[in-house]
C-alpha positions in Angstrom: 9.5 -28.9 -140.8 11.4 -27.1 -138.1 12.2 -24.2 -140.3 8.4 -24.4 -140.8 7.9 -23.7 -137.0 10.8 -21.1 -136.7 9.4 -19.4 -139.5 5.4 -19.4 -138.3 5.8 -16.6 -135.3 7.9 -14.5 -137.8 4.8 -14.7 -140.4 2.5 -14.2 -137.9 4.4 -10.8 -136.5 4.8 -8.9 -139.7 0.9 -10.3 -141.0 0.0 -8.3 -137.6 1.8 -5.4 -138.2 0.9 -5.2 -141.8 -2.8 -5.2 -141.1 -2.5 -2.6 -138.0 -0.1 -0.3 -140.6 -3.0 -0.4 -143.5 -5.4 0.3 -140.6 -3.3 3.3 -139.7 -3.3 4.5 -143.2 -7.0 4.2 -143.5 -7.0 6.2 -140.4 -4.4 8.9 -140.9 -6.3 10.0 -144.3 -9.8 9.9 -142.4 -7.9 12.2 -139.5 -6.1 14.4 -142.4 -9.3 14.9 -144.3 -11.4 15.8 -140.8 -8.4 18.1 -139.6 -8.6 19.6 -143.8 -12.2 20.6 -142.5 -11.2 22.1 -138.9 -13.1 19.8 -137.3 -16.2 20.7 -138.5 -17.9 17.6 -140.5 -21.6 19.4 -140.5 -20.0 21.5 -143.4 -21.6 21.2 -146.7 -18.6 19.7 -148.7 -18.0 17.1 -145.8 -20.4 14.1 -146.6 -19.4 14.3 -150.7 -15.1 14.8 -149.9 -15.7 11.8 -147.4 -17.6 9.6 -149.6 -14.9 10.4 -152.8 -11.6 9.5 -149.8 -14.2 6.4 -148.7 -14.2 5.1 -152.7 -10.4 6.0 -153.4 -9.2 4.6 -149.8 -8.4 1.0 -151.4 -5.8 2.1 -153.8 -4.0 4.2 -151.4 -3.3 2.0 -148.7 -2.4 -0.1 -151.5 -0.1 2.1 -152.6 1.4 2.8 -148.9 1.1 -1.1 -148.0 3.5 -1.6 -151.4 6.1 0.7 -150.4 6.5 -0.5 -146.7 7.0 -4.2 -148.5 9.3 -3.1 -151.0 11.1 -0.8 -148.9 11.7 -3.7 -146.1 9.6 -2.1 -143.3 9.0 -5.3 -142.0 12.2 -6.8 -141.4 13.5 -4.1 -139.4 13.9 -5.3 -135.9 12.3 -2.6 -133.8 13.9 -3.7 -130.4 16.9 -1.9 -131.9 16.2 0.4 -134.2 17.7 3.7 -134.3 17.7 6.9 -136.2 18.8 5.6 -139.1 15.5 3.2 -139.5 13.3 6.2 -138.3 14.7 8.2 -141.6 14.2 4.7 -143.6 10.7 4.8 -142.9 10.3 8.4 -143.3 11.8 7.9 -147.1 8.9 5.3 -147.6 6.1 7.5 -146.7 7.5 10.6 -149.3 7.4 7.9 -152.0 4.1 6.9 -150.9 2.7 10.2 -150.7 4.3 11.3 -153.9 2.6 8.5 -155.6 -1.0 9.6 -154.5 -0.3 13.0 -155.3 0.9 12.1 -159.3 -2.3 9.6 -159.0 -4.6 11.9 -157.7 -3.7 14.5 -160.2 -2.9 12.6 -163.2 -5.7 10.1 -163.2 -8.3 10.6 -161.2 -7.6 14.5 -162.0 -7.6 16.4 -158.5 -10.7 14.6 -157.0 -9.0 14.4 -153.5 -7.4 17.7 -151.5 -3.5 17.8 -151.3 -3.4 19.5 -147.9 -5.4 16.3 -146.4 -2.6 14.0 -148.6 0.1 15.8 -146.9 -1.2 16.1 -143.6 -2.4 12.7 -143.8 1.7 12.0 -144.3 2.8 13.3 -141.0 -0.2 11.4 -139.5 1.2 8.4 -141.0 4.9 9.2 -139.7 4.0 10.0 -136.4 1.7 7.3 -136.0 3.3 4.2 -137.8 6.9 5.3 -136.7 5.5 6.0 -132.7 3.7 2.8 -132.8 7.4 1.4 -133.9 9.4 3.2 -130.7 6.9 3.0 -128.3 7.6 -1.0 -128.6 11.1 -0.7 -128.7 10.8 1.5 -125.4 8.8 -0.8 -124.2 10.7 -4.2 -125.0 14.2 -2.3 -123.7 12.3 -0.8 -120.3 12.3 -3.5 -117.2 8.7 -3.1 -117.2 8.5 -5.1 -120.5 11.3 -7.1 -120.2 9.5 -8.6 -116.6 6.7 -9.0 -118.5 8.4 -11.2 -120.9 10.3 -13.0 -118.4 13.5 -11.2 -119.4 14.4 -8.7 -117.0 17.8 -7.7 -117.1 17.2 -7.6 -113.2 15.6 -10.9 -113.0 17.7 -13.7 -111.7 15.6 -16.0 -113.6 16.2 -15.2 -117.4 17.2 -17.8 -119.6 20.9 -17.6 -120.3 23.0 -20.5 -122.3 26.1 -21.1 -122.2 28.4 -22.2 -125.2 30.9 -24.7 -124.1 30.3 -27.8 -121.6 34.2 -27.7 -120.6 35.7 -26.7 -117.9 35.2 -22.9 -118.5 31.2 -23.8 -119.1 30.9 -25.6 -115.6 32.5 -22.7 -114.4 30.3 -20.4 -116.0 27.3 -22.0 -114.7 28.4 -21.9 -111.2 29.0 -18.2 -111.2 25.5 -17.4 -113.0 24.2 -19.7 -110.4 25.9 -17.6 -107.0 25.7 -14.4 -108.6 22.0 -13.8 -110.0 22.8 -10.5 -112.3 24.3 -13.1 -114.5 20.9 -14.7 -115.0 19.6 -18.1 -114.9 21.3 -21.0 -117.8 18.9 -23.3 -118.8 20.5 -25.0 -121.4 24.2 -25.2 -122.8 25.7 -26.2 -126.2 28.9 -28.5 -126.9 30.4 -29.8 -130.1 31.4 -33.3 -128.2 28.6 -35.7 -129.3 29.4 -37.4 -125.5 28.2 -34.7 -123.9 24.7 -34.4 -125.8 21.7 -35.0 -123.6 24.2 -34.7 -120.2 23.8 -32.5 -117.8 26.7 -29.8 -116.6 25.6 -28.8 -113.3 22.2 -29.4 -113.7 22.1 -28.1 -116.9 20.8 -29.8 -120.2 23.7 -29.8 -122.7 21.5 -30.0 -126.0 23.5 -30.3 -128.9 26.6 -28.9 -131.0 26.8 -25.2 -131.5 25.4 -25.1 -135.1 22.4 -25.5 -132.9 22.6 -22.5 -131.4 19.6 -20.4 -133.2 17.6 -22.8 -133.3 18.4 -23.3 -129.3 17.1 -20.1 -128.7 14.3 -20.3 -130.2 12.9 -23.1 -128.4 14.1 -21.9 -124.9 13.8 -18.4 -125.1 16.9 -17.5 -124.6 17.3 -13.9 -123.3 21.3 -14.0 -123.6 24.4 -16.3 -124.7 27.7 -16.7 -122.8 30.6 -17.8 -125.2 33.2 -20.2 -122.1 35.6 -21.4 -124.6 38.5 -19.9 -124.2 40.7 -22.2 -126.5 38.3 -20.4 -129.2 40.1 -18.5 -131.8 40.6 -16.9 -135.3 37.6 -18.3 -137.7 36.5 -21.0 -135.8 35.5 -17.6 -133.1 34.5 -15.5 -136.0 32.4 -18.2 -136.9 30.4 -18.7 -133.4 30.0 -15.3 -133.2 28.4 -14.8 -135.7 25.8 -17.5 -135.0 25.2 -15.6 -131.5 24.9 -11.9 -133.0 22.5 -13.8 -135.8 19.6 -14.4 -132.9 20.1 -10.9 -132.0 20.3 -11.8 -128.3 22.5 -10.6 -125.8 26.3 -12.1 -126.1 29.0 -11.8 -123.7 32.5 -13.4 -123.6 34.8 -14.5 -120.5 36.0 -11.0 -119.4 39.0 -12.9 -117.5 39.9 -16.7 -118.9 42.3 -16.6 -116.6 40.1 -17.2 -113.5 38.7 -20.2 -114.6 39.1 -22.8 -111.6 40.6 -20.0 -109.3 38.1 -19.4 -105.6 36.0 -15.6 -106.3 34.7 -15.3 -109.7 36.1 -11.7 -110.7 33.8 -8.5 -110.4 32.6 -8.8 -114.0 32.9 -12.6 -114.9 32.1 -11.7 -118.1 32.1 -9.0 -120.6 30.4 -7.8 -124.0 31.7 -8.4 -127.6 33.9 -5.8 -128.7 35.7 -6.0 -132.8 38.8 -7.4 -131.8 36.9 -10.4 -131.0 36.3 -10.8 -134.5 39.9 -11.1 -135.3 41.1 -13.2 -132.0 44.5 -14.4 -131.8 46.5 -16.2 -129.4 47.2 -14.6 -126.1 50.6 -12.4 -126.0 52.9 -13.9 -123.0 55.5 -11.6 -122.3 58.9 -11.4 -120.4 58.4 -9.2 -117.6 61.1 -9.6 -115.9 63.2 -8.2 -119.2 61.0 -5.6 -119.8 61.1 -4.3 -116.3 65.2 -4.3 -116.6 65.4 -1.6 -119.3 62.1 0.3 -118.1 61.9 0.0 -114.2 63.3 3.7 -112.6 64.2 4.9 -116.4 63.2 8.5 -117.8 61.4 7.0 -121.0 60.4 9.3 -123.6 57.6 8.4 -126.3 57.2 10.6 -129.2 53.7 10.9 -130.7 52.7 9.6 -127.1 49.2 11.0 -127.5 48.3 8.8 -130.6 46.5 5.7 -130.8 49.6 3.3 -129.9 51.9 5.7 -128.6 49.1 5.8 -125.6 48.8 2.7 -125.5 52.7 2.1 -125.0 52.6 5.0 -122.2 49.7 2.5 -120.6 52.1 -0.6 -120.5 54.8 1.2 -119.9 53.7 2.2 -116.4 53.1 -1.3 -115.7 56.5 -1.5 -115.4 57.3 1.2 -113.1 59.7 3.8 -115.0 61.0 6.8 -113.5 59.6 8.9 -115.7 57.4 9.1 -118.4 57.7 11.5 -120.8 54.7 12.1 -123.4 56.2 13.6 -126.3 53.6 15.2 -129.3 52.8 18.1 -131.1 48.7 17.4 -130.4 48.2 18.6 -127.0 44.8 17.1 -126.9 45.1 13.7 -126.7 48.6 14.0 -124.7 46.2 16.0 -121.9 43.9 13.0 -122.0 46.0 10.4 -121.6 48.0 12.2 -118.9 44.9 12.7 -116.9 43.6 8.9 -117.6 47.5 7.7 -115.9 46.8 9.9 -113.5 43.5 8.9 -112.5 45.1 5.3 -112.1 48.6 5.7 -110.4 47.5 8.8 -108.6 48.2 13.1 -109.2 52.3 12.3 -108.1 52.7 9.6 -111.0 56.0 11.0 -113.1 54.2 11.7 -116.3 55.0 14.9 -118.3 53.4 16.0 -121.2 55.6 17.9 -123.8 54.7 19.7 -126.4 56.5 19.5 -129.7 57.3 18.2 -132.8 60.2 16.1 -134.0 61.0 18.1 -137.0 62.1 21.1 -134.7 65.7 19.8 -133.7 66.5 22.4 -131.1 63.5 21.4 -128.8 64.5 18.1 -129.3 67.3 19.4 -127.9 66.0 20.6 -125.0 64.0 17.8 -124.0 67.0 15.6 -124.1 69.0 18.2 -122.0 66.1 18.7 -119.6 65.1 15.3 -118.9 67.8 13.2 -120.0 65.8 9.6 -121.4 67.7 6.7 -120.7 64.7 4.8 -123.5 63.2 6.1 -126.0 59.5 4.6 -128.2 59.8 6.5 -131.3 56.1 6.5 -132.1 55.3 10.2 -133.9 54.9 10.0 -137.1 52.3 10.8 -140.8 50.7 7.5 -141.5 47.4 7.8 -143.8 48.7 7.0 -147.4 46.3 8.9 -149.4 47.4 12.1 -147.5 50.6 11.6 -147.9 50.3 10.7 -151.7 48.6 14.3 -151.9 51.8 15.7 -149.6 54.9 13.8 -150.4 57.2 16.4 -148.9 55.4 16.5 -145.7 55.6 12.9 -145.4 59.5 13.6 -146.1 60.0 16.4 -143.2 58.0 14.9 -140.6 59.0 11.0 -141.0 62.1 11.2 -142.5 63.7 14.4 -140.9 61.6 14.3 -138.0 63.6 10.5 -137.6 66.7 11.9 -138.4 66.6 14.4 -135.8 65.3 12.3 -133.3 68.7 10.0 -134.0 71.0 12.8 -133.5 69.5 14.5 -130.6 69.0 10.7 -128.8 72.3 10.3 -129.2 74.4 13.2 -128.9 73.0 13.2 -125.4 73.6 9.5 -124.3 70.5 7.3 -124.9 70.8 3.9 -124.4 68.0 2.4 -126.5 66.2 3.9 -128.9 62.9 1.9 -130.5 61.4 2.9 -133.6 57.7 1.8 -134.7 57.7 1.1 -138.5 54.9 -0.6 -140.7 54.7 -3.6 -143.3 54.2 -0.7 -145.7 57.3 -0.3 -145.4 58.4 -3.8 -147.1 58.3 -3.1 -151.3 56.4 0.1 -150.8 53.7 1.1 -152.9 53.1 4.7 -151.2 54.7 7.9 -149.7 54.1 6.5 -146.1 55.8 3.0 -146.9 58.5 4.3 -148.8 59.6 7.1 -146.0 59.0 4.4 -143.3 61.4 2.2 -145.2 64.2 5.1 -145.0 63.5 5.2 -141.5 64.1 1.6 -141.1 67.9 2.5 -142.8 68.5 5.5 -140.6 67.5 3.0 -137.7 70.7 0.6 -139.1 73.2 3.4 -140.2 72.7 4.9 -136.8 73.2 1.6 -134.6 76.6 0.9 -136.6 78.3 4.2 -135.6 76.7 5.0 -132.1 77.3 3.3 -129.3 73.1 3.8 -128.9 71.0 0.3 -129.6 68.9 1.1 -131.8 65.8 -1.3 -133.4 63.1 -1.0 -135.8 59.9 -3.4 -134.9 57.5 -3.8 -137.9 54.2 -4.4 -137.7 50.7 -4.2 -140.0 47.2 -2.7 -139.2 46.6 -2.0 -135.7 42.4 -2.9 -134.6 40.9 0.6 -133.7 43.8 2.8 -134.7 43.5 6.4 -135.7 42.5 6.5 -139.4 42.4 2.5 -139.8 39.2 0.8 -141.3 37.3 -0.3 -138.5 36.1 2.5 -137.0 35.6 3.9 -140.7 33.4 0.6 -141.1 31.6 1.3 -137.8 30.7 4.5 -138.6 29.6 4.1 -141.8 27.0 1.1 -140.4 25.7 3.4 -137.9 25.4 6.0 -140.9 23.3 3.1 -142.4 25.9 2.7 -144.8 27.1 1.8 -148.0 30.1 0.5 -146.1 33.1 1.2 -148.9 35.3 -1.1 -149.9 38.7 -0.5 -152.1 39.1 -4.1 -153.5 36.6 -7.2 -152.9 40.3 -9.1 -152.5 41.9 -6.8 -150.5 43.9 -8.6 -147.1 45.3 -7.1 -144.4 47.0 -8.2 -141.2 45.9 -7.4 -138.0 46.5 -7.3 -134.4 44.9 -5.3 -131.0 46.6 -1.8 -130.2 47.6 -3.8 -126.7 49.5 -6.8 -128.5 51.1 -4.3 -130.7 52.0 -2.0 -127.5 52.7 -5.8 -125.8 55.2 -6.7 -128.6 56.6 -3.6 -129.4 58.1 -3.6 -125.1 59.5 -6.8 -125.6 61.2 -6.1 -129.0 62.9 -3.0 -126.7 64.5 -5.8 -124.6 65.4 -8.2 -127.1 67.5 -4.6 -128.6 69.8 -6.8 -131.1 71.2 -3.4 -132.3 70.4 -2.2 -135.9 68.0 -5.1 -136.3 64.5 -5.0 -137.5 62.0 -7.0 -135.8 59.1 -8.3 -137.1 55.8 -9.3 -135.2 54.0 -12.5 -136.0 50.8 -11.3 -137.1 49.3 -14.3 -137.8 47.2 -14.9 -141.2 46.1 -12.1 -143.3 42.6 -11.4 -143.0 39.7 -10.4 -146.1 38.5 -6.9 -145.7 35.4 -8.1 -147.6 34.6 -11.0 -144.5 35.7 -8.7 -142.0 33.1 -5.7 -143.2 30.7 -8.4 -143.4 31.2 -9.9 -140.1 30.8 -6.3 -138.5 27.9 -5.5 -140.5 26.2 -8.9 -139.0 27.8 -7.6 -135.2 25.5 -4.5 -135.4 22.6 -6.4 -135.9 22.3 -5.7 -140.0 22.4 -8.2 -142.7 25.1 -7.5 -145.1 23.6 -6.2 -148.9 20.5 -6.4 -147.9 19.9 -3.8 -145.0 23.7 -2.5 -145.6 25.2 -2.1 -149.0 29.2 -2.9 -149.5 30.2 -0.3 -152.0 33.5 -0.6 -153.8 35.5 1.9 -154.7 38.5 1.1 -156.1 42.1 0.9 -154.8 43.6 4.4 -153.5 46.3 5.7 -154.4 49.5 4.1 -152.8 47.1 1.0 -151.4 47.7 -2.7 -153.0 46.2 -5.6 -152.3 48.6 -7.3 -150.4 50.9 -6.5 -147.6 54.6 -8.2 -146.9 56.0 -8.2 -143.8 59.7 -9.3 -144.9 61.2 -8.4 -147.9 62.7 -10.7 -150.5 66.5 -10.4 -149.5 65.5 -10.9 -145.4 62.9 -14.1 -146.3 66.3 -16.3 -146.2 68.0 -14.3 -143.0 64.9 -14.0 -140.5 65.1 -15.7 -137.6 62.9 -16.2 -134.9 63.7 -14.8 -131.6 63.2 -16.0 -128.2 60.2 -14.8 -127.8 57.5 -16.8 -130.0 55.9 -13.9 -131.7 59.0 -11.9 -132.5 61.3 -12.6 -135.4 64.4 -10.7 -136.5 66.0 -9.9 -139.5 70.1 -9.0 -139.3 71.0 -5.3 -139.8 71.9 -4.7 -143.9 75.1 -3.2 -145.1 74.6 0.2 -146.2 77.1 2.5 -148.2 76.4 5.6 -145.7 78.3 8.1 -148.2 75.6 7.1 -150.7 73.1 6.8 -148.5 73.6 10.4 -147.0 74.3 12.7 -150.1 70.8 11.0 -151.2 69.3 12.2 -147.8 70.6 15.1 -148.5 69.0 15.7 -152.0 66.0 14.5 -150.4 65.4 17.0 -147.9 66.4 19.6 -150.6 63.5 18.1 -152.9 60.8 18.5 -150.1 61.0 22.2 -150.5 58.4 22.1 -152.4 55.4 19.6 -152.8 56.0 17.8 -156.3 57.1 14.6 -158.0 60.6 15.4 -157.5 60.3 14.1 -154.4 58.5 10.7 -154.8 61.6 10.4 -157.8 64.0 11.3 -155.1 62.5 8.7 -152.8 62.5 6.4 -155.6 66.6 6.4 -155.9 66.9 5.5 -152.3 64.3 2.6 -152.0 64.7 0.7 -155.2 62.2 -1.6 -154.7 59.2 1.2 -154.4 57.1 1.2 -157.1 54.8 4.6 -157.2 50.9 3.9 -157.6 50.6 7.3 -158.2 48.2 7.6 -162.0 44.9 8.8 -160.1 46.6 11.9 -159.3 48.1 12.7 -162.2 44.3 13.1 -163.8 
């Protein structure tokens, strides 16, 4: 019965608009047919043409009526539409028109003109698509939104508030002292006590499952999500019960301020795609940190990528004495000097240098110049179809590039050096993993005969990274899809460019030399229900409005990520710090080890399989998933 009632103003919606749309059909041909006589309906031909459009009218808004129901026209929430519906509709009225022209010239053999068919088409764009924007305009303009009683000015639209706890009461009280926030009338709890209580004055109404049908019956104009112990699915979950009534939804910007005096400037904040993958807050050890960073020249290669900026960003939280921005892609290392600069003023020590690690004498330079106590090793080729294409350039710029880094770093007195590495790295599958992996060993062969600390910290997919699948997946939604997929049972792990950057700091003071550090990133997550979740986020309802396309693995890609191979499993240890763990430095047999380097770099010469057979001898455990390129 109360799907019944949710279901009745729906109904009653599209039966309006599908009446008004077969009126504008009727319309647009009557228009197309006048405008096909210039205006002049005292011509002979008029009354005949007009009686023949008056007797074949039914069928074609028949036809037009059957296209905008198969084609979906009227589940398309107009309130936020965008191009991408616009073209939608545009599609439905070429079929539609097509189909009058093969009628009109097939079967009823060319009875009706083809000019007044066509122009009768734009008509029907113009005046079914306006109709479509000018209420979208008018449901997002304050003029409509006042006259719905949902002004995003008015102190006195409905909000509610998931979570009767602490952080809800809280919640409330700021909504209620600051009026931007708007006005809750009605909050949700999953503790049956609280049911039918009242949190401030405000009804708590039932458990969050309830949560559509909530808004429904009060109208809610937005939803705030106060729970801050909410995490991983159980979030994923909530959220996408808020995104599902297509209201607004924000999140506490700042859990932190819970029960403190003054709310924060923005109490709270909009959804963003981490949310989706939410994990426990980092806690670090500042006070370590800020020993090895505080009044240090620090140097980050690739400083201008997606977490070597992110590192520069923390790492001037901690005060060094210089920062040196390290990459050969002056854009980005431009930006991000002008962002820090913006925030710690124009005298902030930051220095952007332009270079690349493969080129040993400016290396050089750099280390004489400035002199880095600390260096983030962050610079490196990471997209593993690319590199499967260009296995040598994976080999000069990873490999060497690492390898000169090493020398330079310490033939001119670095005390720490911290290299970034990937769980690609662990039984490799690709080019990337695989020279990773040897970058890992140069990392160990270097901390046993320097007096350098050097570290590896290995990590897996980094949220809105460079190249990494969620901003693929966000574009490709606004693109109106398909979204593609490799593998329906493909996993990956995850964490936020900032707890990467977070982890990867405190890993530099932990600095066990020649060991490799590997974050906690928590349980793998399914592409498939992470695609899905972001399809729901933008407001889209997954293979029905978007479809998920798959395409098969890539090459070097497998289905599963490790983050500890089979020989560390027994020796990894878990640090101090909760999140870290560590796995003891591995005897290598550097003779060995270095003629093979050696017949590496001699192999990347040129671009062939004689370097993924070279790469093969020095990582055992890498298995090639190479076949699609060999066809």
């Amino acid at each position: 019965m109360e799907k019944k009632k949710r279901w009745l103003p729906i109904l009653r919606r599209r039966a309006f608009l599908f009446v008004m749309d077969a009126a504008i059909v009727a319309f647009c041909f009557y228009l197309g047919l006048l405008l096909r006589a210039d205006g002049a309906p005292e011509a002979g031909w008029w009354p005949h043409n007009l009686g023949l459009l008056y007797k074949h009218l039914p069928w074609i808004v028949a036809i037009y009526m059957g296209v905008f129901l198969a084609g979906g026209l009227y589940s398309i929430l107009w309130k936020y539409a965008g191009e991408r519906d616009l073209i939608r509709l545009g599609g439905m009225i070429a079929v539609s028109t097509g189909l009058v022209y093969l009628v009109n010239r097939y079967l009823i053999h060319g009875v009706l003109f083809n000019s007044a068919n066509c122009i009768a088409s734009i008509l029907i764009l113009l005046m079914v698509g306006g109709t479509r924007l000018a209420w979208r305009l008018f449901l997002n303009h304050p003029l409509g939104e006042g006259l719905r009683g949902r002004s995003s000015n008015d102190p006195n639209r409905p909000m509610m508030i998931v979570g009767a706890g602490e952080a809800g009461a809280w919640a409330i009280n700021v909504c209620k002292t600051n009026s931007v926030y708007g006005r809750p009338v009605v909050a949700v709890d999953d503790n049956p006590a609280k049911w039918n209580q009242t949190l401030h004055g405000v009804p708590v109404r039932g458990p969050l499952e309830d949560i559509p049908e909530l808004c429904q019956k009060y109208n809610i104009y937005g939803i705030i999500i106060a729970i801050p112990t909410l995490r991983g699915s159980r979030l994923n979950h909530i959220i996408d019960l808020c995104v599902s009534t297509h209201r607004k939804v924000q999140i506490l910007s700042d859990p932190q301020s819970i029960g403190g005096g003054a709310a924060p400037q923005r109490a709270f904040r909009e959804l963003n795609t981490a949310d989706f993958l939410s994990r426990d807050e980092v806690t670090l050890d500042t006070a370590k940190i800020e020993g090895y960073i505080k009044g240090k020249t620090v140097l980050v290669t690739g400083g201008g990528g997606s977490i070597g900026s992110e590192l520069c960003r923390q790492l001037m939280r901690f005060s060094p004495g210089h920062l040196l921005i390290f990459d050969v892609y002056e854009n980005c290392a431009y930006e991000l000097q002008m962002e820090l600069q913006r925030k710690y003023g124009r005298e902030a020590p930051i220095t952007v240098l332009i270079g690349s690690i493969r080129d040993k004498n400016r290396l050089d330079e750099v280390f004489e110049t400035y002199h880095p106590s600390v260096v983030f090793h962050a610079a490196a080729h990471k997209h593993v179809p690319l590199m499967e294409v260009s296995p040598a350039e994976a080999v000069k710029n990873n490999v060497v590039g690492t390898k000169n880094l090493l020398t330079s770093a310490s033939e001119h007195g670095v005390e720490r050096l911290v290299q970034l590495s990937t769980d690609k790295a662990v039984n490799p599958t690709s080019v990337m993993g695989c020279t990773k992996r040897i970058c890992e060993m140069l990392i160990q062969t270097f901390a046993r005969n320097t007096t350098m600390k050097c570290v590896a910290v290995r990590f897996g997919n980094v949220l809105g990274s460079h190249g990494s699948v969620i901003p693929l997946f966000e574009s490709q939604i606004k693109q109106g899809g398909p979204v593609t997929l490799t593998d329906p049972n493909i996993e990956r792990y995850f964490m936020t460019i900032p707890e990467a950057a977070q982890l990867v700091l405190q890993a530099g003071a932990l600095a066990e030399s020649g060991s490799i550090y590997v974050l906690d990133m928590g349980e793998p997550v399914k592409i498939m229900d992470l695609a899905r979740q972001l399809i729901r986020f933008y407001g889209y309802e997954p293979e029905k409005d978007i479809e998920i396309k798959i395409v098969g693995l890539r090459p070097g890609e497998k289905l599963y990520e490790e983050l500890m191979m089979d020989e560390e499993q027994d020796k990894m240890r878990r640090t101090e710090h909760n999140k870290i763990f560590v796995a003891p430095p591995r005897n290598i047999d550097l003779e060995v080890f270095y003629q093979q380097l050696q017949d590496l770099i001699a192999a990347a010469a040129h671009n062939d399989e004689a370097v993924v057979q070279q790469l093969q001898k020095i990582v055992p455990t890498f298995t090639p998933v190479r076949d699609s390129l060999k066809k």
